[in-house]
C-alpha positions as CSV (number, residue, x, y, z in Angstrom):
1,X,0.0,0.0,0.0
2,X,1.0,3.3,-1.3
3,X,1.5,6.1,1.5
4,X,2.6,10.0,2.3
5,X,6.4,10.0,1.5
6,X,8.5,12.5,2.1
7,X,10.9,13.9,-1.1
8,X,14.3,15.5,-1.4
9,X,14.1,17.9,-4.5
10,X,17.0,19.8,-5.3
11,X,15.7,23.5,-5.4
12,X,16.1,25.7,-8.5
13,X,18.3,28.5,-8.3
14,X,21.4,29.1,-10.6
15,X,25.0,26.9,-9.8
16,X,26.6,28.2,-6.8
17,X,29.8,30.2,-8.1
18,X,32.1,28.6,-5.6
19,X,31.0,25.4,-7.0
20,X,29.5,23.8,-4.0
21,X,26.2,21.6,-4.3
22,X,23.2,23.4,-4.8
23,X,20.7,24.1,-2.2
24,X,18.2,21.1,-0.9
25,X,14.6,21.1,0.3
26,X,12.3,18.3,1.2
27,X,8.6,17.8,0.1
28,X,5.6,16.0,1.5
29,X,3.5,14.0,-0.8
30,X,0.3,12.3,-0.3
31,X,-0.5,9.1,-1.5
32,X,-1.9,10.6,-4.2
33,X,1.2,12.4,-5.1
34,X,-0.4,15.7,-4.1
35,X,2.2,17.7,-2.1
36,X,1.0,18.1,1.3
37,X,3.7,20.3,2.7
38,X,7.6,21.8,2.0
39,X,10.4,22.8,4.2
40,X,10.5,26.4,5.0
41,X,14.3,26.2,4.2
42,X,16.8,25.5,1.8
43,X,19.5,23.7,3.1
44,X,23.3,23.5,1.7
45,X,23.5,19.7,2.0
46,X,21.1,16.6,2.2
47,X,22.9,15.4,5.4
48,X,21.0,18.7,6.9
49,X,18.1,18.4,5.1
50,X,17.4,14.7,6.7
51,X,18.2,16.0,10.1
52,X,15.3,18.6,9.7
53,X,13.2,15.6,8.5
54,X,14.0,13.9,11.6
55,X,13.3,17.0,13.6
56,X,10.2,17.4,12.4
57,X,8.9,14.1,12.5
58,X,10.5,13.5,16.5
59,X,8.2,17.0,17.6
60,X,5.7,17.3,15.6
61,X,3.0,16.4,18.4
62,X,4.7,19.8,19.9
63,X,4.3,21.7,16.6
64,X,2.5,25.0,16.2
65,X,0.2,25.7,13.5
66,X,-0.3,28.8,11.8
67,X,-3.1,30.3,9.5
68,X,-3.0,33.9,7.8
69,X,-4.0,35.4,4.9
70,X,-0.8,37.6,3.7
71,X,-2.1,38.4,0.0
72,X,-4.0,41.2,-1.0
73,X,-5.8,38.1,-2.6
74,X,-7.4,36.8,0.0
75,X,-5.9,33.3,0.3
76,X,-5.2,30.9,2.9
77,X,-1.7,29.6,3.9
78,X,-0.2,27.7,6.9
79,X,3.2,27.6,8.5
80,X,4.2,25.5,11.2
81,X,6.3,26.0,13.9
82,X,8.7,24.2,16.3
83,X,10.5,25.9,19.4
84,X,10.3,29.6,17.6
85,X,11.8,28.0,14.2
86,X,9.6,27.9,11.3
87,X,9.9,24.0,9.9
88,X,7.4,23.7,7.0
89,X,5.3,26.1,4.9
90,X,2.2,24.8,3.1
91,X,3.0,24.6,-1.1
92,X,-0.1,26.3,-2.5
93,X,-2.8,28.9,-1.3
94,X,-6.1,28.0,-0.3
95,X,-9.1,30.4,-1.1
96,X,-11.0,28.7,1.9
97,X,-10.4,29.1,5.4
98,X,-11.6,25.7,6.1
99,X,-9.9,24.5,3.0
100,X,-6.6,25.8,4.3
101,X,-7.5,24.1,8.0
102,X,-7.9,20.8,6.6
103,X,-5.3,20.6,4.6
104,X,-3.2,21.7,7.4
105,X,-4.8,18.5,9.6
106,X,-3.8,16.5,6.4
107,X,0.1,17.7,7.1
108,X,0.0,16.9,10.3
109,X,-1.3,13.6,10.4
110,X,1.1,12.1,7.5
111,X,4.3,13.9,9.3
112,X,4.9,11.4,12.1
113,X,4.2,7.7,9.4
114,X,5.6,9.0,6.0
115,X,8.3,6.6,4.4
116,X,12.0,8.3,4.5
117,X,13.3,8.1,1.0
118,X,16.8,6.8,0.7
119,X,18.8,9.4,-0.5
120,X,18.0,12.1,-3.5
121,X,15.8,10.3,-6.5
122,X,17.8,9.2,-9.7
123,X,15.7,11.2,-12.1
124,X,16.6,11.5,-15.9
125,X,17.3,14.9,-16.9
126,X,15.8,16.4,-20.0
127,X,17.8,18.2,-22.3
128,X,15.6,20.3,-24.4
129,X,13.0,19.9,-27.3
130,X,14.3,19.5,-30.5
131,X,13.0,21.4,-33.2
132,X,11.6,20.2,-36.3
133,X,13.6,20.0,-39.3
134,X,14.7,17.4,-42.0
135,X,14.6,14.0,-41.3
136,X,17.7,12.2,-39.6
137,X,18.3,9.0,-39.3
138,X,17.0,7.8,-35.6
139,X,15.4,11.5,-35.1
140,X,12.4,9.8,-33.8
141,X,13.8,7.3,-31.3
142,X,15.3,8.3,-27.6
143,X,18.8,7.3,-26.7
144,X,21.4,8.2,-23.9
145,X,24.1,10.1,-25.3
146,X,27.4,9.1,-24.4
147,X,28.5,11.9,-21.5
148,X,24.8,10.6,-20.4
149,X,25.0,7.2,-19.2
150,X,22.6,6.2,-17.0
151,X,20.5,9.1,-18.0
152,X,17.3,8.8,-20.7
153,X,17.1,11.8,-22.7
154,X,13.9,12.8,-24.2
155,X,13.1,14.3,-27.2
156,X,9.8,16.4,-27.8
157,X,8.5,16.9,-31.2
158,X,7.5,20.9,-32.1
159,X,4.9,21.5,-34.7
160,X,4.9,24.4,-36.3
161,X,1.4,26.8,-35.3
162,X,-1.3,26.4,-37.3
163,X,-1.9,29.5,-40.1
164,X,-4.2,32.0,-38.3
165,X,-7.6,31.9,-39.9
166,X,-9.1,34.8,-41.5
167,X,-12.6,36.1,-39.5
168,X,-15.3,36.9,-41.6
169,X,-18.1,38.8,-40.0
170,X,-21.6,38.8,-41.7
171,X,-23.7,41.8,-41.0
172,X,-27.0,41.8,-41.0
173,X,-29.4,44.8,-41.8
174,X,-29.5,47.0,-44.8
175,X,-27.2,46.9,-47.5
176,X,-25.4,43.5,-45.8
């Protein structure tokens, strides 16, 4: 049986310059695959990011919950909270107040018996769409390229826009 896991997603920002890894966050999925909840924080390496995991999971029963609206658009988000520390932000907004409450309860409850992934996932990178042009030999198939071992790259057909079609407009009355 399928349940809430918990995900470490490297978060998108440009390379460090110095080199270094690039920073690491952690998700919350349902069983579903809907995210429940993310990590308020980006963190410089995995080894942290896991120890926040285990935080959170270890005092979570001890865990403030926060509601507020902070948009001009009048939607719902929740925070929570350990010892003064903010630990996990919800990942959308909620238009409803009771939306955003239950939601929240749907956090909570997953926190403490979500599996613990192993290390970061093993996903294949995509490497662009290639446009259309004349046919090569093996265009249509997907293959690893050689500095990609390991690694399926996927190629996305383009199709050129359809021609805009011309509006006619039939008047009616006198004269049409």
């Amino acid at each position: 049986m399928i349940r809430a896991r918990f995900l470490y997603v490297v978060r998108v920002s440009p390379q460090r310059p110095d080199g270094g890894e690039r920073p690491v966050g952690w998700r919350l999925v349902g069983a579903n695959n809907r995210e429940l909840g993310r990590s308020a924080e980006a963190f410089d390496r995995l080894t942290a990011c896991q120890a926040a995991v285990d935080e959170l999971r270890e005092k979570v029963a001890g865990a403030r919950a926060l509601m507020s609206m902070p948009d001009a658009a009048h939607s719902w988000t929740w925070r929570v909270q350990i010892e003064g520390r903010t630990l996990a932000v919800a990942g959308r907004t909620y238009l409803r107040h009771r939306e955003c409450q239950f939601n929240l309860g749907q956090f909570l409850a997953a926190v403490p018996v979500a599996q613990l992934p192993e290390g970061m996932p093993n996903r294949p990178r995509l490497r662009g769409m290639q446009l259309p042009g004349p046919a090569r030999p093996g265009a249509g198939s997907t293959r690893a390229e050689p500095e990609d071992e390991g690694h399926a790259v996927a190629q996305a057909h383009v199709h050129a826009p359809a021609q805009p079609r011309e509006r006619v407009r039939a008047r009616a009355g006198a004269g049409a």
